[in-house]
PDB file of N, CA, C, O and CB in Angstrom:
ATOM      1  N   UNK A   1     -13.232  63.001  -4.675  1.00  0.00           N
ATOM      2  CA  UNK A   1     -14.147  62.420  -3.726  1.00  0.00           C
ATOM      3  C   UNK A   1     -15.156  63.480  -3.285  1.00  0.00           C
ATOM      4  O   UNK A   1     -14.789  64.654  -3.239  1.00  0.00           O
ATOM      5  CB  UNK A   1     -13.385  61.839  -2.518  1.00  0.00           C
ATOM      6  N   UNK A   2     -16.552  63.097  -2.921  1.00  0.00           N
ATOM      7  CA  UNK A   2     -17.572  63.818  -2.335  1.00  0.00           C
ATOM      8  C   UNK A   2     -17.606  64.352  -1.116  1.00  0.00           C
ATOM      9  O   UNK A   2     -17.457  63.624  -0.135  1.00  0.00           O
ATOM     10  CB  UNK A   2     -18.464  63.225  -2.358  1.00  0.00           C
ATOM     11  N   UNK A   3     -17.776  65.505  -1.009  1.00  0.00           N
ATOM     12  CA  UNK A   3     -17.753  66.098   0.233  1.00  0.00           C
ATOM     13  C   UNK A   3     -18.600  64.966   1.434  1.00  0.00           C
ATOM     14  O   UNK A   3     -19.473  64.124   1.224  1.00  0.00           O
ATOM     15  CB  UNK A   3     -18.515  67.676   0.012  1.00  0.00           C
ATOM     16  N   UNK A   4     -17.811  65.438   2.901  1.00  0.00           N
ATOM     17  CA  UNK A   4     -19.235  64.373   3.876  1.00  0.00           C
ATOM     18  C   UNK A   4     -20.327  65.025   3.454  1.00  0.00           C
ATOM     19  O   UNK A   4     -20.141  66.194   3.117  1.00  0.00           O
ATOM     20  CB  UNK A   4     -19.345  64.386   5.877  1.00  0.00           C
ATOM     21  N   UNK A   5     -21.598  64.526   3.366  1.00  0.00           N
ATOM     22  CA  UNK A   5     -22.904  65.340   3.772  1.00  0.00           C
ATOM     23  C   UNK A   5     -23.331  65.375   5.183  1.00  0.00           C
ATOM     24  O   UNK A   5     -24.215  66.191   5.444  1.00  0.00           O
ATOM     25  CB  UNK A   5     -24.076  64.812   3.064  1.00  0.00           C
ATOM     26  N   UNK A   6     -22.810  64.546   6.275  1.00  0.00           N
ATOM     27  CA  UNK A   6     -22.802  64.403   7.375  1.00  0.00           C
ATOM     28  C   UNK A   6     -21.520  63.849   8.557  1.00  0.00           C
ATOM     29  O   UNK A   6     -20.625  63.008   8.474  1.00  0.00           O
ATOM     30  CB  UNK A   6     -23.748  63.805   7.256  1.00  0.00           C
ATOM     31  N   UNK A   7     -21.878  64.603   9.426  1.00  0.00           N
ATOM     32  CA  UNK A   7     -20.832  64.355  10.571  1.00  0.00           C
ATOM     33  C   UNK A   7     -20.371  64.059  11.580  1.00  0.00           C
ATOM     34  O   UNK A   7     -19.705  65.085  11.719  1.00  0.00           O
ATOM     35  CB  UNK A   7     -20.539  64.681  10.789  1.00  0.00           C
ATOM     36  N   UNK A   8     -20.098  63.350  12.662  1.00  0.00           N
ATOM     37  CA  UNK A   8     -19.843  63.064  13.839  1.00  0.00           C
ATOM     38  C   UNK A   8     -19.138  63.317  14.473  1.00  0.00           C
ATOM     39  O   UNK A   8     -18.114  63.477  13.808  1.00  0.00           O
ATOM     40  CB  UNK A   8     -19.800  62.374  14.010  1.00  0.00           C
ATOM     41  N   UNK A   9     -18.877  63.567  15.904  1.00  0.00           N
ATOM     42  CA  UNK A   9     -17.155  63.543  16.197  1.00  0.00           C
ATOM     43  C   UNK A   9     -18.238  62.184  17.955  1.00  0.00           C
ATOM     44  O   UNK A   9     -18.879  62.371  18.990  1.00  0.00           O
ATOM     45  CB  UNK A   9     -15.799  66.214  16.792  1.00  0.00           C
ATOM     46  N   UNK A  10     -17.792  61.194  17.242  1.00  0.00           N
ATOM     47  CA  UNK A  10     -18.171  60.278  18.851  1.00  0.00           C
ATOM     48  C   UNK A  10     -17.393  60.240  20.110  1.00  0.00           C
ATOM     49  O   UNK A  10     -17.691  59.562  21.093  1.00  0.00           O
ATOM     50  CB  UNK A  10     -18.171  58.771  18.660  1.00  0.00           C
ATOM     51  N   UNK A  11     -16.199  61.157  19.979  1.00  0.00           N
ATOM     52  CA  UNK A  11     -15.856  61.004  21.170  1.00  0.00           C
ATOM     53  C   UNK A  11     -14.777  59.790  21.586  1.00  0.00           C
ATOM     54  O   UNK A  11     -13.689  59.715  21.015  1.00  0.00           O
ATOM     55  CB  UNK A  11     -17.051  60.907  21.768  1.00  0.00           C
ATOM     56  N   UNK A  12     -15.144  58.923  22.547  1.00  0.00           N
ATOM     57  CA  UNK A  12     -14.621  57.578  23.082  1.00  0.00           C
ATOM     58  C   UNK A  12     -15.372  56.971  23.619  1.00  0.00           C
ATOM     59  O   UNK A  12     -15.284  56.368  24.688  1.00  0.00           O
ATOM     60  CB  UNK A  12     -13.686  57.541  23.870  1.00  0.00           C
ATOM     61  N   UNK A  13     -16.160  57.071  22.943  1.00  0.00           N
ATOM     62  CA  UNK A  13     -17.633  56.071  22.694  1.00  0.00           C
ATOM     63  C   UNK A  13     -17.131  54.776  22.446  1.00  0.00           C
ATOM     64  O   UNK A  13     -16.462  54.664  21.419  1.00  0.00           O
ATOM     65  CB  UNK A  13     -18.697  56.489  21.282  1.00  0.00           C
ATOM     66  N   UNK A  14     -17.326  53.577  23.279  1.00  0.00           N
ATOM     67  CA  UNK A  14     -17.112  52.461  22.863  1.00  0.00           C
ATOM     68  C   UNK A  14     -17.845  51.863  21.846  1.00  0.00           C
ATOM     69  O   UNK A  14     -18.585  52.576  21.167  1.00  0.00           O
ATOM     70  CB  UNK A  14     -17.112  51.847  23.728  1.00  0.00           C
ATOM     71  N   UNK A  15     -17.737  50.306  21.560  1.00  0.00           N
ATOM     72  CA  UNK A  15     -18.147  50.010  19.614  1.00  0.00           C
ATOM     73  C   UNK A  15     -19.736  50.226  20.242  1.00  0.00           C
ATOM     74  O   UNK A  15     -20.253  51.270  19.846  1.00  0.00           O
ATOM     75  CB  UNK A  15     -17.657  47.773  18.495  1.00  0.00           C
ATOM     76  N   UNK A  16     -20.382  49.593  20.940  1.00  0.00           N
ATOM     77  CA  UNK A  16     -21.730  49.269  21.424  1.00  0.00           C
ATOM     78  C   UNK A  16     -22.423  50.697  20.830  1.00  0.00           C
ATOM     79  O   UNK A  16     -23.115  50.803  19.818  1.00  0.00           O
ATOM     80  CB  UNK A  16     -21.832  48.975  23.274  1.00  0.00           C
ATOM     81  N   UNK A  17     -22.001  51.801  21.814  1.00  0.00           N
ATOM     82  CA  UNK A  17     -22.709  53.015  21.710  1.00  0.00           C
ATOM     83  C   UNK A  17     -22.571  53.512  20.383  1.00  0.00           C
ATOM     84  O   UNK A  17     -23.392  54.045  19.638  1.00  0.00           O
ATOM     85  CB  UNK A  17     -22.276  53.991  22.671  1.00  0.00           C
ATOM     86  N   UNK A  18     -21.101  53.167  20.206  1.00  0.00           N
ATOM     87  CA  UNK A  18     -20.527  54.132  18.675  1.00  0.00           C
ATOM     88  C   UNK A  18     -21.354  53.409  17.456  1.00  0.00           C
ATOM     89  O   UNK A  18     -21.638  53.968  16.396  1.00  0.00           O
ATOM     90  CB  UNK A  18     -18.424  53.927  18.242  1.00  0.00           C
ATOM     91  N   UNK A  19     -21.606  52.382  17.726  1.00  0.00           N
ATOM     92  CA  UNK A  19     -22.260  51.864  16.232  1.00  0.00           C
ATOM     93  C   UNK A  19     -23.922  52.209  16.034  1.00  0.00           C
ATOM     94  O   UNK A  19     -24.542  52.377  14.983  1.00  0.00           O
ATOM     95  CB  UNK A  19     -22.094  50.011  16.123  1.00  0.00           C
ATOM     96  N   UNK A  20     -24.354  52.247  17.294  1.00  0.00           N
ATOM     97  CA  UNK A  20     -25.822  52.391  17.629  1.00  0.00           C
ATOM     98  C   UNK A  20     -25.952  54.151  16.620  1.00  0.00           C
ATOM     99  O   UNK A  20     -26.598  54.525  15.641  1.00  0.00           O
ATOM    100  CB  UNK A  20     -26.156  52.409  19.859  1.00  0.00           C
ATOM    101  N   UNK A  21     -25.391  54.508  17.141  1.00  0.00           N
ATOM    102  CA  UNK A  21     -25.170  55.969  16.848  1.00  0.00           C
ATOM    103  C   UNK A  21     -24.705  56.386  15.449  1.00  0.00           C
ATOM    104  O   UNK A  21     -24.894  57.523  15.017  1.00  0.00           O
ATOM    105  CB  UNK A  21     -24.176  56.472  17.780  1.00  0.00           C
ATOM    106  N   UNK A  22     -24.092  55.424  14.765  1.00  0.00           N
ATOM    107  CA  UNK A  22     -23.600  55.597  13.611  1.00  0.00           C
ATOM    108  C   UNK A  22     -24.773  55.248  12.543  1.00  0.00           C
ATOM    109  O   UNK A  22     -25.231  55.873  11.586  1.00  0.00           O
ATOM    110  CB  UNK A  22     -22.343  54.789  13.515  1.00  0.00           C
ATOM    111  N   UNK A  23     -25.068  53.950  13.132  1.00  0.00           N
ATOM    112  CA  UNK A  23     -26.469  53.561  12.450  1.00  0.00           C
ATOM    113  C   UNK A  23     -27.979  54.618  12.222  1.00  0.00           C
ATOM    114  O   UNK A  23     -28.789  54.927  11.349  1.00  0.00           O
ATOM    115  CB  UNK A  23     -26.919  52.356  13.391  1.00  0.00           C
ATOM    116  N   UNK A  24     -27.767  54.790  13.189  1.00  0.00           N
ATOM    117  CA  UNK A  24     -29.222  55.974  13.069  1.00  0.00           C
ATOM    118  C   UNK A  24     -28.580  57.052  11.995  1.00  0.00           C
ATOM    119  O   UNK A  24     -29.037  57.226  10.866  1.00  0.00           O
ATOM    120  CB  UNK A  24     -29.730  57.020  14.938  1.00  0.00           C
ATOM    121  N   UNK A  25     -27.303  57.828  12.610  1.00  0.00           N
ATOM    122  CA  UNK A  25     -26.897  58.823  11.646  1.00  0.00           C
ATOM    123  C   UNK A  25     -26.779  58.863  10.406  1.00  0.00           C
ATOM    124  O   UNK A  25     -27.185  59.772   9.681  1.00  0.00           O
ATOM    125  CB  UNK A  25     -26.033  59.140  11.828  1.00  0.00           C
ATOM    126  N   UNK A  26     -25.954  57.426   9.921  1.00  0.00           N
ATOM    127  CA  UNK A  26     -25.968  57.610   8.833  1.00  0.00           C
ATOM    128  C   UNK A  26     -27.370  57.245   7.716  1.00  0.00           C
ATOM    129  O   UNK A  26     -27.497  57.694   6.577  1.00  0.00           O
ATOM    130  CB  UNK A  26     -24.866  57.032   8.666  1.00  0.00           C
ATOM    131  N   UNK A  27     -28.161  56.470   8.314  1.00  0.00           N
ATOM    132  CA  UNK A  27     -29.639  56.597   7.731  1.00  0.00           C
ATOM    133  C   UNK A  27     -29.920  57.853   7.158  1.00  0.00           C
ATOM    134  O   UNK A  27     -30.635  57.939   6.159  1.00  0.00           O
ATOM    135  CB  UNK A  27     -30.710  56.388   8.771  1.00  0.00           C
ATOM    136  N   UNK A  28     -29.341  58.984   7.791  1.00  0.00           N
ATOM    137  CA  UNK A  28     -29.735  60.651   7.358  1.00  0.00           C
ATOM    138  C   UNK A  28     -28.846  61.164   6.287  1.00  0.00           C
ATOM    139  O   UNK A  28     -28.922  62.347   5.957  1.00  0.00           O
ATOM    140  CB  UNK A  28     -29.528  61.790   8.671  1.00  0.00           C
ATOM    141  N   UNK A  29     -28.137  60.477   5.811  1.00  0.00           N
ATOM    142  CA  UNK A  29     -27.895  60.928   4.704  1.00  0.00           C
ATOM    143  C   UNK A  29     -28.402  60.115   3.609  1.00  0.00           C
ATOM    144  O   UNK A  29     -29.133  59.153   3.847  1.00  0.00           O
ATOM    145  CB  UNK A  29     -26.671  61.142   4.649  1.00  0.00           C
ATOM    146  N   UNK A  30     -27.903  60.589   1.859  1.00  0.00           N
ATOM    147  CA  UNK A  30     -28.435  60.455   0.782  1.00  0.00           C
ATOM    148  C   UNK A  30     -27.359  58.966   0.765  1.00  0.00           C
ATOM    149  O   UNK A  30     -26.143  58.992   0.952  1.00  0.00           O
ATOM    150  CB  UNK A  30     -28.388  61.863  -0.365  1.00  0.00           C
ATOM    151  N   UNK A  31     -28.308  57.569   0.451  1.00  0.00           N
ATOM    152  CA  UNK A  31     -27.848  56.731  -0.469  1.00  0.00           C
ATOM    153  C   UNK A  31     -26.480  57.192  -1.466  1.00  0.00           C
ATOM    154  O   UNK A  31     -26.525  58.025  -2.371  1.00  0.00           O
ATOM    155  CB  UNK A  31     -29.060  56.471  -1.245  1.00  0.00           C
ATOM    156  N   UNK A  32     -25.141  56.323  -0.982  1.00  0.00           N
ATOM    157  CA  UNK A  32     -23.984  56.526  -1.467  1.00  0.00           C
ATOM    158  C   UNK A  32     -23.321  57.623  -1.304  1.00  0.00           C
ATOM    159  O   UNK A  32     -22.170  57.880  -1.656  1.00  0.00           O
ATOM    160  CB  UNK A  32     -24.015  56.347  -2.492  1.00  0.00           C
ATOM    161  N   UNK A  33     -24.254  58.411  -0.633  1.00  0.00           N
ATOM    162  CA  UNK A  33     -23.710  60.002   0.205  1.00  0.00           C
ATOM    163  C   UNK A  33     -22.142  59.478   1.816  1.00  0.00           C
ATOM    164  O   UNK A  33     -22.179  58.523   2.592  1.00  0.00           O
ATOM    165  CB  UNK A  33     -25.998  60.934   1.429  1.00  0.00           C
ATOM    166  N   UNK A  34     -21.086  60.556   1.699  1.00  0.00           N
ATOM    167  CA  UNK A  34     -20.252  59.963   2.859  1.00  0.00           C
ATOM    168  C   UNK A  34     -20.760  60.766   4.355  1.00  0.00           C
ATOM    169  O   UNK A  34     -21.379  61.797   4.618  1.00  0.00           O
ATOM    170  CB  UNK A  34     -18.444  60.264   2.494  1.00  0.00           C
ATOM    171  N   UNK A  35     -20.458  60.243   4.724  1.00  0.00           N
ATOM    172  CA  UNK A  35     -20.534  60.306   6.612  1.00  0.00           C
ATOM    173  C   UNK A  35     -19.206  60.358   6.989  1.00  0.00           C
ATOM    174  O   UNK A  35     -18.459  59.417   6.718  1.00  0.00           O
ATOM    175  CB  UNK A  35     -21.252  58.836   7.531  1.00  0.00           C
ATOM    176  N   UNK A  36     -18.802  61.371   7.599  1.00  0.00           N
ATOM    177  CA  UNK A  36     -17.125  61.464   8.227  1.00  0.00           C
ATOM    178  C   UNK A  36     -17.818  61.502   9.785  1.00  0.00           C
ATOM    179  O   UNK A  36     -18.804  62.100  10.217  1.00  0.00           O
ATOM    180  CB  UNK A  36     -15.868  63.270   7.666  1.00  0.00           C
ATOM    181  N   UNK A  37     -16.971  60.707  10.335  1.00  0.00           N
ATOM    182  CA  UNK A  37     -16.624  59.991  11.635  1.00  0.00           C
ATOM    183  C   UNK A  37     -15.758  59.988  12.497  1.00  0.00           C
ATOM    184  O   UNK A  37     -14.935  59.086  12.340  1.00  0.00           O
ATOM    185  CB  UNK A  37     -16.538  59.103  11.547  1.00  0.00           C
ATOM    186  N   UNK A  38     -15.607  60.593  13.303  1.00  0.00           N
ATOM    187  CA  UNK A  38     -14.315  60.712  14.228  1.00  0.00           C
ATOM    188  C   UNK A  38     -14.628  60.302  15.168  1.00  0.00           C
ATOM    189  O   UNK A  38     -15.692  60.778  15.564  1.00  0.00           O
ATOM    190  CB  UNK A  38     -13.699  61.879  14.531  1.00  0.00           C
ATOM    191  N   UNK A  39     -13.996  59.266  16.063  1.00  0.00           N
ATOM    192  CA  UNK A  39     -14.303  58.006  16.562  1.00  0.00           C
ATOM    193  C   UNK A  39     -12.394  57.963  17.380  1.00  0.00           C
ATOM    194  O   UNK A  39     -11.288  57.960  16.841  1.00  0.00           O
ATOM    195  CB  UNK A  39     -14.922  56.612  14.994  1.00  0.00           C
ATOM    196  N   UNK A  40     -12.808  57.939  18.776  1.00  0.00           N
ATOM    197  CA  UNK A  40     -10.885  57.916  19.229  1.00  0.00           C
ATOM    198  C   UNK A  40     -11.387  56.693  20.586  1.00  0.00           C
ATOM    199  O   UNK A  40     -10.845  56.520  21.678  1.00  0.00           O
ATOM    200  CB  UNK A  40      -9.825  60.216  20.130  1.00  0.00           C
ATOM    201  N   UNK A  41     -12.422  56.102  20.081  1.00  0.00           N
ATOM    202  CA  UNK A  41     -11.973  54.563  20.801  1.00  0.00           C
ATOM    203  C   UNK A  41     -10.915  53.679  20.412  1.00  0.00           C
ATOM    204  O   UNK A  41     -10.884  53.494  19.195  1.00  0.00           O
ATOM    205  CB  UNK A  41     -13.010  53.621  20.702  1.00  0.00           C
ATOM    206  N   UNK A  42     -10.022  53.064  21.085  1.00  0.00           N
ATOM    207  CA  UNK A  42      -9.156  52.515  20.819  1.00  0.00           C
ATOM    208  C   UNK A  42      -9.561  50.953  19.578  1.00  0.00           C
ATOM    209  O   UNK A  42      -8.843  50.551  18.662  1.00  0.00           O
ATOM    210  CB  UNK A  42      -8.601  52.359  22.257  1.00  0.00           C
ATOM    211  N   UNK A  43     -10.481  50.581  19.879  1.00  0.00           N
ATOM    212  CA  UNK A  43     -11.161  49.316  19.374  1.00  0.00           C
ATOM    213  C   UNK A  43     -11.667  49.950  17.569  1.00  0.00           C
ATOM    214  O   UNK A  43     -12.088  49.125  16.758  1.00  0.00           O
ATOM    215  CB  UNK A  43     -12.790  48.820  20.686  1.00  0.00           C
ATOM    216  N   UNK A  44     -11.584  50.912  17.323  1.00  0.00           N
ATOM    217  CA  UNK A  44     -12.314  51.574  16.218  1.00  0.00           C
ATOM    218  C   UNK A  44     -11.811  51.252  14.719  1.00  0.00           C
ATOM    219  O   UNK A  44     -12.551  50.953  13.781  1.00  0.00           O
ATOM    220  CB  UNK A  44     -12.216  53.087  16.457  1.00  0.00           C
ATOM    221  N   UNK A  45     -10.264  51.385  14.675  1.00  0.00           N
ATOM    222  CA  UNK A  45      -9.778  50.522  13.453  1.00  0.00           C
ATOM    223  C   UNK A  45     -10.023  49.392  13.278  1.00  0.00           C
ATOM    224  O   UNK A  45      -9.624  48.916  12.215  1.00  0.00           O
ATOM    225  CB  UNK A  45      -8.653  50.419  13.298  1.00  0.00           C
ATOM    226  N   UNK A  46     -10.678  48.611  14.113  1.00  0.00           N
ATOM    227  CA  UNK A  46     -10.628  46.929  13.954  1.00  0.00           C
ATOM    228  C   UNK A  46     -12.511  46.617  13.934  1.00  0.00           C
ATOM    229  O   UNK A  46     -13.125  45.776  13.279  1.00  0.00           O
ATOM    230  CB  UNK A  46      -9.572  45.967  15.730  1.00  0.00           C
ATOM    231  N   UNK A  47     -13.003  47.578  14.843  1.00  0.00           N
ATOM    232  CA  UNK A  47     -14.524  47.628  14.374  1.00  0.00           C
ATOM    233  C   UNK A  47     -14.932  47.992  13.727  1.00  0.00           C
ATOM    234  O   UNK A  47     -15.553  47.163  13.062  1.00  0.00           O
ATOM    235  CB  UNK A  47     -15.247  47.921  14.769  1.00  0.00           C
ATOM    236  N   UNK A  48     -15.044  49.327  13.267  1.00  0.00           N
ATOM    237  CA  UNK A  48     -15.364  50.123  12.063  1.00  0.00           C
ATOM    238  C   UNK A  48     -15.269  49.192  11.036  1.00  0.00           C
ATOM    239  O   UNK A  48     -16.218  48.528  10.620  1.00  0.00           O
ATOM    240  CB  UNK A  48     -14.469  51.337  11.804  1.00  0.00           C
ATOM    241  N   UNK A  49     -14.508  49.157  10.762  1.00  0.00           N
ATOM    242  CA  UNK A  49     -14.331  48.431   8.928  1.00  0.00           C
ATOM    243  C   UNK A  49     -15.108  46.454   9.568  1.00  0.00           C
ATOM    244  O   UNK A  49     -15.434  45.784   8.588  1.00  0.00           O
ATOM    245  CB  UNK A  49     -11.426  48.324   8.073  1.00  0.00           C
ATOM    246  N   UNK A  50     -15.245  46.015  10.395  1.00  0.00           N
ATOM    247  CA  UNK A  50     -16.099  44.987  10.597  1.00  0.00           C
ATOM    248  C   UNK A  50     -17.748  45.120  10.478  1.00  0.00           C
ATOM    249  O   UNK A  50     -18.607  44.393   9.979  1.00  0.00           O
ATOM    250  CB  UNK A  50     -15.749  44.585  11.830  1.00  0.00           C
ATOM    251  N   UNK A  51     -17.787  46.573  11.272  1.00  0.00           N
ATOM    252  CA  UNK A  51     -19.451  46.652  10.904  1.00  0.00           C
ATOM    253  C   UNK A  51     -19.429  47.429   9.702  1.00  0.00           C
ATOM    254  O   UNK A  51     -20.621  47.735   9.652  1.00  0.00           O
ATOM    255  CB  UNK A  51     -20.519  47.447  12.099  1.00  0.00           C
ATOM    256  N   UNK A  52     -18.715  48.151   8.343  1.00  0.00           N
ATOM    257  CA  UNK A  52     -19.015  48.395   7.343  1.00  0.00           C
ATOM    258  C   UNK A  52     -18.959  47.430   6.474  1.00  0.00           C
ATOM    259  O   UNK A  52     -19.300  47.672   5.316  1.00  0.00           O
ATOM    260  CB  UNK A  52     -18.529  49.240   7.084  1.00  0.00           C
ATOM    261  N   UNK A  53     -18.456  45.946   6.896  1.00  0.00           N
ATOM    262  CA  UNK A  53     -18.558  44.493   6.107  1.00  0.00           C
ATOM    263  C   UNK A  53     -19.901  43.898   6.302  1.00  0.00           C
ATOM    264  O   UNK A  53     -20.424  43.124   5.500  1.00  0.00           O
ATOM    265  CB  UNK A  53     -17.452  43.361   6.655  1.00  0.00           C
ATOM    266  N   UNK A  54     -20.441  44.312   7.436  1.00  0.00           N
ATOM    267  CA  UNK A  54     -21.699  43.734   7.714  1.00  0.00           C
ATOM    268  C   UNK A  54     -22.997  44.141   7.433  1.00  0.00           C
ATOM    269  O   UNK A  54     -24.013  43.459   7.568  1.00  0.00           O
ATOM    270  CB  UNK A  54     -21.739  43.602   8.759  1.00  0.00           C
ATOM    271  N   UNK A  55     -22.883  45.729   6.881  1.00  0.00           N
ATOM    272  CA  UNK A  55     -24.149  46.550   7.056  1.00  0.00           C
ATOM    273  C   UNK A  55     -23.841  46.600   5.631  1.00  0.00           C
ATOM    274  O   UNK A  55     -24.815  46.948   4.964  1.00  0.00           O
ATOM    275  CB  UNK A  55     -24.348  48.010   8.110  1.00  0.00           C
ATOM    276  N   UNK A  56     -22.591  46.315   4.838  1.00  0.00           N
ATOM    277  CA  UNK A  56     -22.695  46.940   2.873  1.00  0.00           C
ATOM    278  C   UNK A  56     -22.487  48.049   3.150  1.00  0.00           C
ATOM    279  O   UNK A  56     -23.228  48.762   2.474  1.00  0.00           O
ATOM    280  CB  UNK A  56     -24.235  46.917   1.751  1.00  0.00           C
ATOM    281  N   UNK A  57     -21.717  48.750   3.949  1.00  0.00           N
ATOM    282  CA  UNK A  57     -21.210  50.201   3.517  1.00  0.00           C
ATOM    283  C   UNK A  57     -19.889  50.081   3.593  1.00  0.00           C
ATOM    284  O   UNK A  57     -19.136  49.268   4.128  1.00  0.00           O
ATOM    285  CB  UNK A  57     -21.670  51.445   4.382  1.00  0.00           C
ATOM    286  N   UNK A  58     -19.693  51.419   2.709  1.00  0.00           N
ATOM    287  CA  UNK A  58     -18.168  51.454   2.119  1.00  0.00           C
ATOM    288  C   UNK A  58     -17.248  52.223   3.291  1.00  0.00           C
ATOM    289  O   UNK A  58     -17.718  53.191   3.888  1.00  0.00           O
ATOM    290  CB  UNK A  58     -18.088  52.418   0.486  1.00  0.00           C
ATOM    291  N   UNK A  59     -16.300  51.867   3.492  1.00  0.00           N
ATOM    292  CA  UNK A  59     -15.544  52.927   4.517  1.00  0.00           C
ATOM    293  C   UNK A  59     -14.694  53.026   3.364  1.00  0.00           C
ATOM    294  O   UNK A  59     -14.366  52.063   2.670  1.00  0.00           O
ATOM    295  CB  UNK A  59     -14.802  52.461   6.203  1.00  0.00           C
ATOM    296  N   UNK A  60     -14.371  54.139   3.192  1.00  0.00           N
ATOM    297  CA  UNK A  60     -13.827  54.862   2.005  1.00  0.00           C
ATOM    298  C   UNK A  60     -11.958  55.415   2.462  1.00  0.00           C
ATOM    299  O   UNK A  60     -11.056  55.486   1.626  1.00  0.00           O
ATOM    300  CB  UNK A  60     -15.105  56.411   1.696  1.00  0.00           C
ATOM    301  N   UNK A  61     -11.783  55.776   4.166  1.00  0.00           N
ATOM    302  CA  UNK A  61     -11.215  56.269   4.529  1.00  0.00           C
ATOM    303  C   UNK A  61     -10.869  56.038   6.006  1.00  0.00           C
ATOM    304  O   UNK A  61     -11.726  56.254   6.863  1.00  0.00           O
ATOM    305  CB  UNK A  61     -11.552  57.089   4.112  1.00  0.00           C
ATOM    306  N   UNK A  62      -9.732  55.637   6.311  1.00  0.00           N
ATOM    307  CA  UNK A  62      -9.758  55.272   7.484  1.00  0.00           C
ATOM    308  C   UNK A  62      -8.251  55.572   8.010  1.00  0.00           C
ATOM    309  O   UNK A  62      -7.248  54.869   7.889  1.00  0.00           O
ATOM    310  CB  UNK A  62     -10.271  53.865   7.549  1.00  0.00           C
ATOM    311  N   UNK A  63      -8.389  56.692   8.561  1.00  0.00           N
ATOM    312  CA  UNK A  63      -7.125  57.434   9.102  1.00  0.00           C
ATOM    313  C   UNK A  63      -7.332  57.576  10.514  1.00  0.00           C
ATOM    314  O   UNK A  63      -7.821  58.678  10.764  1.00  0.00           O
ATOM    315  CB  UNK A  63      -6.859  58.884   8.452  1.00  0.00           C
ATOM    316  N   UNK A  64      -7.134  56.841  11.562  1.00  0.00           N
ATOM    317  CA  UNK A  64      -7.831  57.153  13.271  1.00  0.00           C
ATOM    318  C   UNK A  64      -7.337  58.602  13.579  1.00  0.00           C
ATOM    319  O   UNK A  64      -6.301  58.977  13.029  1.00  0.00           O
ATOM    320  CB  UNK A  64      -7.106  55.932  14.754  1.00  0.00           C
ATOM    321  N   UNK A  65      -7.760  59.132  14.108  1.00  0.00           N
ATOM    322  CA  UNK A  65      -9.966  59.040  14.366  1.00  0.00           C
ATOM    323  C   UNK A  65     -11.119  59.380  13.801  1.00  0.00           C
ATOM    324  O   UNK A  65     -12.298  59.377  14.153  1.00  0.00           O
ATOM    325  CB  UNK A  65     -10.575  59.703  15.317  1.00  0.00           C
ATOM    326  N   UNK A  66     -10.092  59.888  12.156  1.00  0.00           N
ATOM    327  CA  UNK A  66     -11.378  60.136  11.578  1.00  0.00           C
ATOM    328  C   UNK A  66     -11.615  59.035  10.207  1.00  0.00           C
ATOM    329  O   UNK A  66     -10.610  58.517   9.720  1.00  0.00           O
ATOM    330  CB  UNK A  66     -11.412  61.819  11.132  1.00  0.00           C
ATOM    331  N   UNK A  67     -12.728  58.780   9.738  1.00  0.00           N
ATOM    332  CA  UNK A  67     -13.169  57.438   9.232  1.00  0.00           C
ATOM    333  C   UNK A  67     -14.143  57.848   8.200  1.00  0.00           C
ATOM    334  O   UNK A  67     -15.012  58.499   8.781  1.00  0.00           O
ATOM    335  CB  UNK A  67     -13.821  56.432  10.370  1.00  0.00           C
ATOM    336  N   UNK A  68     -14.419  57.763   6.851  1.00  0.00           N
ATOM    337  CA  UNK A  68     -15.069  58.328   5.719  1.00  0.00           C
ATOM    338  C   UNK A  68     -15.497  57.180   5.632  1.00  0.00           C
ATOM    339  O   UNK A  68     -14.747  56.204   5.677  1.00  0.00           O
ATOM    340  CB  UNK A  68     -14.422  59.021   4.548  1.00  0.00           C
ATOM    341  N   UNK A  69     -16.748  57.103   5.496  1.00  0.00           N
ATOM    342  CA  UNK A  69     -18.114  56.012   5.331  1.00  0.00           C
ATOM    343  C   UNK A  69     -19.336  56.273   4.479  1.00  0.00           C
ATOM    344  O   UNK A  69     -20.340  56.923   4.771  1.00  0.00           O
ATOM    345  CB  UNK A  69     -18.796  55.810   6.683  1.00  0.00           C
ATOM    346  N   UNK A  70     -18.950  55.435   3.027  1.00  0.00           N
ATOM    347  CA  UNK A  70     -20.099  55.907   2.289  1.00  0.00           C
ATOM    348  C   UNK A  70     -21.369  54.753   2.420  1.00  0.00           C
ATOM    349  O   UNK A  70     -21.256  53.528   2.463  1.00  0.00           O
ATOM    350  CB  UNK A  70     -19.604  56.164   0.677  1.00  0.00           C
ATOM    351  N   UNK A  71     -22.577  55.557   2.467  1.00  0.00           N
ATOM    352  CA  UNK A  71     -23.412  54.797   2.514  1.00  0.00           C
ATOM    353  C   UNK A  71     -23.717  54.104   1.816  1.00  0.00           C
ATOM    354  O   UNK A  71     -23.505  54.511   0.673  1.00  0.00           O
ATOM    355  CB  UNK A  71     -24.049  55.089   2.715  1.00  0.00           C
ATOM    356  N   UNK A  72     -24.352  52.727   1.879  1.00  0.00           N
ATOM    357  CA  UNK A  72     -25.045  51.941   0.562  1.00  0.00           C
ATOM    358  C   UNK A  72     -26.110  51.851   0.299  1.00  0.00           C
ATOM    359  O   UNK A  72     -27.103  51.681   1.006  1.00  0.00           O
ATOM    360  CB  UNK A  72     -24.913  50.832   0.407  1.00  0.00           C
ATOM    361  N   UNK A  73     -25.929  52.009  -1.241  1.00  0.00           N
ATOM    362  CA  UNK A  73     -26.813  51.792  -2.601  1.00  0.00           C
ATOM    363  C   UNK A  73     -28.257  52.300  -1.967  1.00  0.00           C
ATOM    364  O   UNK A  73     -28.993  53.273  -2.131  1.00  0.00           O
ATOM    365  CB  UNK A  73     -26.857  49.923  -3.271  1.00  0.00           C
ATOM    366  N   UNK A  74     -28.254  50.843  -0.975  1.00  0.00           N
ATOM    367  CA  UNK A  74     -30.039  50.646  -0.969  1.00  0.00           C
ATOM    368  C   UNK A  74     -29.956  49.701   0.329  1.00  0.00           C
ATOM    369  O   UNK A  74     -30.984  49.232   0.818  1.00  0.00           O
ATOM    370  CB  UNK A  74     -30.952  49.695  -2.660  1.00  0.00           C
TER     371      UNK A  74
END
């Protein structure tokens, strides 16, 4: 697997803030490039992988609190 090219640690950021934030970030990396995520809201296993169904990105990895998210395609 590919190294992250980018990183987060959100804290306990609820989904609202945490996704807002994820969204911009991961825009900054390279198409199909991963984003590691560490995320210790309680709600995060059950959101995370809902908004990577919705946006076409891959969550690759999902061990709480940290969460491997590859970006998509296009």
């Amino acid at each position: 697997m590919a190294l992250p090219e980018d990183s987060w640690d959100a804290g306990n950021l609820g989904c609202g803030e945490l996704v807002l934030g994820l969204r911009f970030r991961i825009r900054a990396i390279t198409p199909g490039g991963i984003f590691r995520l560490i995320a210790h809201d309680p709600a995060a296993p059950e959101d995370l992988p809902s908004w990577c169904r919705m946006t076409g990105h891959k969550l690759v990895s999902a061990i709480h609190p940290e969460y491997l998210i590859q970006r998509k395609e296009n």
